[in-house]
N, C-alpha and C positions, 0 to 999 in steps of 0.2 A: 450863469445860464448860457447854454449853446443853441443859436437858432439855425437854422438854414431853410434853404426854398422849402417850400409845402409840394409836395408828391397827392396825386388822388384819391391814395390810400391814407391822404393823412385829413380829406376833409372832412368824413364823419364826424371824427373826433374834434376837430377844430369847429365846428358847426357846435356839437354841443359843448366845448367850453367857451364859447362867445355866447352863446344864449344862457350858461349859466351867470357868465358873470355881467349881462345884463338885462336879466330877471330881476334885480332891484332899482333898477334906472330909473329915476322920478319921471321923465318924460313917454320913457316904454310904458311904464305903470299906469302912468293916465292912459295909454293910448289903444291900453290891453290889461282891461282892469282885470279881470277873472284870473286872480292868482295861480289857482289852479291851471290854469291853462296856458298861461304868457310863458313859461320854459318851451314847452314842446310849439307853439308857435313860430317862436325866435328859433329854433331849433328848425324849421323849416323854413324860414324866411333866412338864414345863414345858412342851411344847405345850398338853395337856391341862388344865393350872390354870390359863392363860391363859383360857382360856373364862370360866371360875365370879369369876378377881376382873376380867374387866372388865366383868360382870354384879351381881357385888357390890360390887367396890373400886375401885382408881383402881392406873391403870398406869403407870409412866413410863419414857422414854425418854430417854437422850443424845442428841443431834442424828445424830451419826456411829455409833448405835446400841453402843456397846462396853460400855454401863454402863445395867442399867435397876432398877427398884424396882418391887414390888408390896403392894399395902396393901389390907387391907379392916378396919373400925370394926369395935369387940366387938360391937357391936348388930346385925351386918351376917352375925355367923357363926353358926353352920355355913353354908356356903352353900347357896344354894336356887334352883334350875334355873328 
């Protein structure tokens, strides 16, 4: 697998593969029971941090976008607009 930086045009898609793949998270599940609804939530709750760490931290992406990471340095947090 080939990753490199996330581009802006790559956080749609990174937004909805982190909220699919934790759309079965035992602690998201408690926290956002309504099945139906906990994707497109996380789906916007991962739209939305996408802003703050590629402002603060460093994004990464799979080439085929199916797997990405996001990081920001203790030094770096809370974040700041």
């Amino acid at each position: 697998m080939r990753v490199r930086p996330a581009t802006p045009d790559d956080h749609g898609r990174i937004a909805a593969t982190l909220a699919a793949a934790f759309a079965t998270d035992p602690p998201l599940s408690f926290l956002i029971p309504d099945e139906r609804r906990r994707e497109a939530l996380l789906r916007r709750h991962f739209s939305a941090s996408l802003r703050l760490y590629a402002g603060s931290g460093a994004i990464w992406v799979a080439e085929d976008r199916t797997a990405a990471a996001l990081w920001v340095a203790p030094e770096r947090y809370p974040f700041r607009l």
